[in-house]
N, C-alpha and C positions, 0 to 999 in steps of 0.2 A: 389535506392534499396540497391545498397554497404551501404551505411553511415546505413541503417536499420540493415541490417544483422550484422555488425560490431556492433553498437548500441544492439541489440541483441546478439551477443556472448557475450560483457562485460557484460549484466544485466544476463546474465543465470550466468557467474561467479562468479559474486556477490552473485545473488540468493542461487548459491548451498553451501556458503560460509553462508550466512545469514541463512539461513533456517537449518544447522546444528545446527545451536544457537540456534534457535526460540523455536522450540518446547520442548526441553528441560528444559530452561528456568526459567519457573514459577514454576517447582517442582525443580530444583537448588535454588532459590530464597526464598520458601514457606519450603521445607525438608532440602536442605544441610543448608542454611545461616537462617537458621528458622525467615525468613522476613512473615510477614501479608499475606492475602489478599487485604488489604486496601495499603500497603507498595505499591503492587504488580499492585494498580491502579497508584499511583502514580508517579511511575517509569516509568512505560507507558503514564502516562497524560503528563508529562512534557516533558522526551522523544519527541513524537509525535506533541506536540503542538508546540515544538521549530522547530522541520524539518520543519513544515506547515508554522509555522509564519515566515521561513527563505525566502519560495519559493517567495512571491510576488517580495522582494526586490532582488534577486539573478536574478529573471527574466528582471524587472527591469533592474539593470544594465548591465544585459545581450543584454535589446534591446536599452541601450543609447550607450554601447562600441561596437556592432557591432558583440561581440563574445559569441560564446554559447562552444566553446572546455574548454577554462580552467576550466571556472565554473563546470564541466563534470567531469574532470578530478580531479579538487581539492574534488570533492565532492565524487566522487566514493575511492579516498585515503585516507578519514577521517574515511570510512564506515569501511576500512581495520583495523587501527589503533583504534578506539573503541574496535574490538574484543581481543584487545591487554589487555585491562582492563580488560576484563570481566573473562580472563583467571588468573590473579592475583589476583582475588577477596576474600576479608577473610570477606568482608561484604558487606551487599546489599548496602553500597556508594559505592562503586567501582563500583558492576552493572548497577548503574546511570549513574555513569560518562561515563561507555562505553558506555550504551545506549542515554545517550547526544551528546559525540562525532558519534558515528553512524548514531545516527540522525538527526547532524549537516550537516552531507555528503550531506544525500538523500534532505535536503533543500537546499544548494546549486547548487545540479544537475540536479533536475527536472525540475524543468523550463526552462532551458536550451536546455538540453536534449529533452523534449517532443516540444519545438519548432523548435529543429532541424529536430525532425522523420517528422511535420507539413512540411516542409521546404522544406524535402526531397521527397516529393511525392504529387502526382498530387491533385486539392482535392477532383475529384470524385472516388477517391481510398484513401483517407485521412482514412478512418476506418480502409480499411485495413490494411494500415500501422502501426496504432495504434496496430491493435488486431495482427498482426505478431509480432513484439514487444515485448507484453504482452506475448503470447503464447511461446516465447522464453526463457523471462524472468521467467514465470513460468515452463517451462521444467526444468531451474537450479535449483529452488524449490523442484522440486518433486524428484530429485537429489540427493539434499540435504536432504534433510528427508530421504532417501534411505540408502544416506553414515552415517548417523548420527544413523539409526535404527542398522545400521553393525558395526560401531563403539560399539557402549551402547553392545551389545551383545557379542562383541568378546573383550570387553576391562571391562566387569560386571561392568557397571553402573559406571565407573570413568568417569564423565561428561567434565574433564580438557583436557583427550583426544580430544574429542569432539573438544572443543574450539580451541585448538592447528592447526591442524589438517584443520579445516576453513580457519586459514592464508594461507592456498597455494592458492585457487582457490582466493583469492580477491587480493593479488597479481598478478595473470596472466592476471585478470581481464583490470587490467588499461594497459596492455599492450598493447590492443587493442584500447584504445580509441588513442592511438597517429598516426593510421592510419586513423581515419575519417578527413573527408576534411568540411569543414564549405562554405561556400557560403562568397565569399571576403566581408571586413567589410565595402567596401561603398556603396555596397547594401542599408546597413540599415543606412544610416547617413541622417541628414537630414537639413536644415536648423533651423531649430527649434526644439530641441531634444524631441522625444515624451515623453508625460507626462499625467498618467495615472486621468481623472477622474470619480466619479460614476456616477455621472446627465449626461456623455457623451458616458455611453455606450447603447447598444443595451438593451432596457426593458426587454425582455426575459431572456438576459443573468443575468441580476439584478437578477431575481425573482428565476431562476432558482440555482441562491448564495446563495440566503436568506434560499430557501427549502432544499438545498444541509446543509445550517446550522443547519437546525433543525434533522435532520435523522442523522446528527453527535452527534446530544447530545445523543441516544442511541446507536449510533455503537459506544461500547468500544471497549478496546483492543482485539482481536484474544486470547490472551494469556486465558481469562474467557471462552473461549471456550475448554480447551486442560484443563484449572485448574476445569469446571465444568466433563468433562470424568472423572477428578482424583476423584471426590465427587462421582461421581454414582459407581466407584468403579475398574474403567481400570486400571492397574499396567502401568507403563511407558515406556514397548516395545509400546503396544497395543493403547497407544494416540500416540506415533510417528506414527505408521501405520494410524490410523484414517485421521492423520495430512496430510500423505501420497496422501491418498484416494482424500484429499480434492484439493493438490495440482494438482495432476494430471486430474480433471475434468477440475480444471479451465485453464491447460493449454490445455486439448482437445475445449474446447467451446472458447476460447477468441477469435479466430483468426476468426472460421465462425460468430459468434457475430458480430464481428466487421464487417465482409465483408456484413454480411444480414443488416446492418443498411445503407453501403452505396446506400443499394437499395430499403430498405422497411423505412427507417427514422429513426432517432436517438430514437424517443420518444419511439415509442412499444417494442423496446427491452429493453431501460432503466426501464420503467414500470415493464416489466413483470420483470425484473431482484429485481428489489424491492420488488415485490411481493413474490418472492420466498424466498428474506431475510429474510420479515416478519412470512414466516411461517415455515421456518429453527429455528427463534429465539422461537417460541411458541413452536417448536418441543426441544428445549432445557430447558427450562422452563418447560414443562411436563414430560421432559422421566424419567425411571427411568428404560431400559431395555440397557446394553451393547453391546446388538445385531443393537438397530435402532439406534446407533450412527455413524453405517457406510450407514445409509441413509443421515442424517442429515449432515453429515459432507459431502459426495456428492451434494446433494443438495445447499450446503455452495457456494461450488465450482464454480455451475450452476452462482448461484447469483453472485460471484466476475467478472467469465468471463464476464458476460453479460451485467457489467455497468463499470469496470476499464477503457477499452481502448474507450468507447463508449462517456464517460465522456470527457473524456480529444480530442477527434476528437472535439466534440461538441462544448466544448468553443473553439475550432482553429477554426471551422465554424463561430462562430458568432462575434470573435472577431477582432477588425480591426487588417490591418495586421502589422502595425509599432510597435502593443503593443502586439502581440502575446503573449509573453513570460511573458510578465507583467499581461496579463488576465488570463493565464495560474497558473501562481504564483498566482494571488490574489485568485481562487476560492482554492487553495490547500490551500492558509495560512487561508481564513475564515471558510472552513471545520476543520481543524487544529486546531482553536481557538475554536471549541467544542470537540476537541476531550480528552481537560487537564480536562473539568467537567464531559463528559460522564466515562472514565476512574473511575476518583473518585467517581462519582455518584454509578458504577459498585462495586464498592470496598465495596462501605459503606452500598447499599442495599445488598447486597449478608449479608453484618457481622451482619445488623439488622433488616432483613426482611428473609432473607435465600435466597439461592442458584438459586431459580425460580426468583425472582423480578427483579432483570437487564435483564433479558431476554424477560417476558413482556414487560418492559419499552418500550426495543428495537425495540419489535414486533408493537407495536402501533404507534414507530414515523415510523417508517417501512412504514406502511400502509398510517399515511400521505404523507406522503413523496412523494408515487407512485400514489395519486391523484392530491396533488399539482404538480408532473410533465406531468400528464394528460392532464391538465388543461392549464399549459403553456406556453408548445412546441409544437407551432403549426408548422404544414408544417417544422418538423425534424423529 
């Protein structure tokens, strides 16, 4: 439980550090540096798809060297250093580069990382540790969106502040990881270095990759959610509060999520949690009232809580234990590898179909998605 809470104080520092960024972001991006919507997918496809495609292999050598601190450590100090660019920005490459270096970090640590929290805790409490966690990491979130809403207002919308201003908490952040303690590395050593393949894992976990792929190609970026408020017509205190609203569901739900799945099964809360996705995204895709975006973005909430830490317990359940951190990485990097088309996908139905069509899209792989995982988690 120390290595969690530890592990969680770092990711809420991160988080309130990240999430000063976030929500601002797409209207610095789209108004200040008068970048696309389509720019605005892009940035986030590439982004996102390099963190994911980072995880497999970081886990990987995570479970052939025995260690999960550095890779932790390196990753959570790249996350710092990206913000570095973003705040020097005179064009959206520079907001690339940060958001590649940022998102180089979170590929190298999660794996790691999340095979640590698995590691650290027993596994009929393995949810809960996940959704404590999460629930931690999202309190920094909701934080940040907090410091970030009192920033924008007491500094009138100089968004440089903002970014500035982020570098403290991700700084403090890694200060905490040099207190976690890792399990000694010949634990995991082995005669024959483990080595990941598909035909040798568990069927479930396959299918459950492949579906996890498909629901990826419509969850685009978060950022079309914060840039569609901007279309229906919120001014950009009133999407950071939205942003707000959303954080703070998801860190009230993650943690009981996580603890009702170590008792009722992974599958019915991962279900219901998609289902709620899908009808968040149809709820964005039809509104056009400024009032139900603080349902909708609660709702949002509902749905992160109820599948982020549930997700990642579930491949530590099924996955054998020498490759933890490598099954861990791979479903991150094969979700990840839909996330550089769904992005674009988002980008370019929005510019040529209008502002509802990524959201359908979404809504529909949505709804696959929470049949095919119906269907193939049994007995979780």
């Amino acid at each position: 439980m120390r290595n969690i809470i530890l592990l969680g104080i770092t990711s809420l520092l991160t988080d309130i550090s990240s999430e000063m960024v976030y929500p601002v972001l797409p209207v610095f991006l789209v108004i200040t540096l008068g970048a696309s919507p389509a720019i605005l997918g892009l940035i986030e496809g590439v982004a996102e798809s390099l963190a994911s495609l980072l995880k497999v292999f970081s886990g990987n050598f995570s479970d052939r060297t025995g260690k999960r601190k550095p890779f932790t450590i390196l990753g959570y100090t790249s996350s710092g250093i990206g913000k570095v660019f973003i705040y020097f920005a005179t064009g959206w490459g520079y907001v690339l580069a940060g958001r590649i270096v940022d998102r180089f970090g979170k590929g190298v640590r999660t794996a790691p990382r999340d095979a640590l929290i698995a590691e650290s805790t027993l596994r009929n409490k393995r949810g809960a540790g996940f959704g404590l966690h999460r629930a931690m990491d999202t309190l920094g979130a909701a934080i940040g969106v907090g410091i970030a809403y009192f920033l924008l207002t007491r500094f009138k919308g100089d968004l440089r502040n903002i970014f500035l201003f982020s570098l403290i908490p991700a700084v403090l952040a890694v200060f905490f990881l040099f207190l976690v303690k890792e399990k000694d590395a010949h634990v995991f050593k082995r005669a024959v270095r483990p080595r990941l393949r598909w035909g040798g894992l568990d069927k479930r976990l396959k299918f459950f990759i492949v579906f996890s792929f498909i629901f990826s190609l419509g969850n685009s970026s978060n950022q079309f959610l914060l840039l569609r408020a901007k279309n229906i017509g919120s001014p950009l205190e009133r999407i950071i509060l939205f942003y707000l609203v959303y954080n703070i569901i998801f860190a009230l739900v993650a943690y009981p999520a996580s603890r009702w799945s170590d008792k009722i099964g992974r599958k019915k809360i991962m279900v219901f949690g998609y289902c709620a996705y899908s009808v968040v995204y149809l709820g964005f895709a039809c509104c056009g009232s400024l009032q139900a975006l603080w349902l909708l973005f609660a709702v949002y909430g509902i749905y992160t809580g109820f599948t982020e830490g549930v997700e990642k317990a579930l491949v530590a359940d099924i996955a054998p234990a020498d490759l933890r951190a490598t099954a861990i990485g791979l479903h991150a990097t094969v979700v990840g590898a839909g996330l550089l088309p769904a992005s674009l996908f988002a980008g370019l139905l929005w510019r040529f179909l209008g502002p509802a069509a990524p959201f359908y899209f979404g809504a529909a792989l949505g709804i696959f998605a929470a049949a095919g995982f119906w269907i193939i988690l049994k007995d979780l």
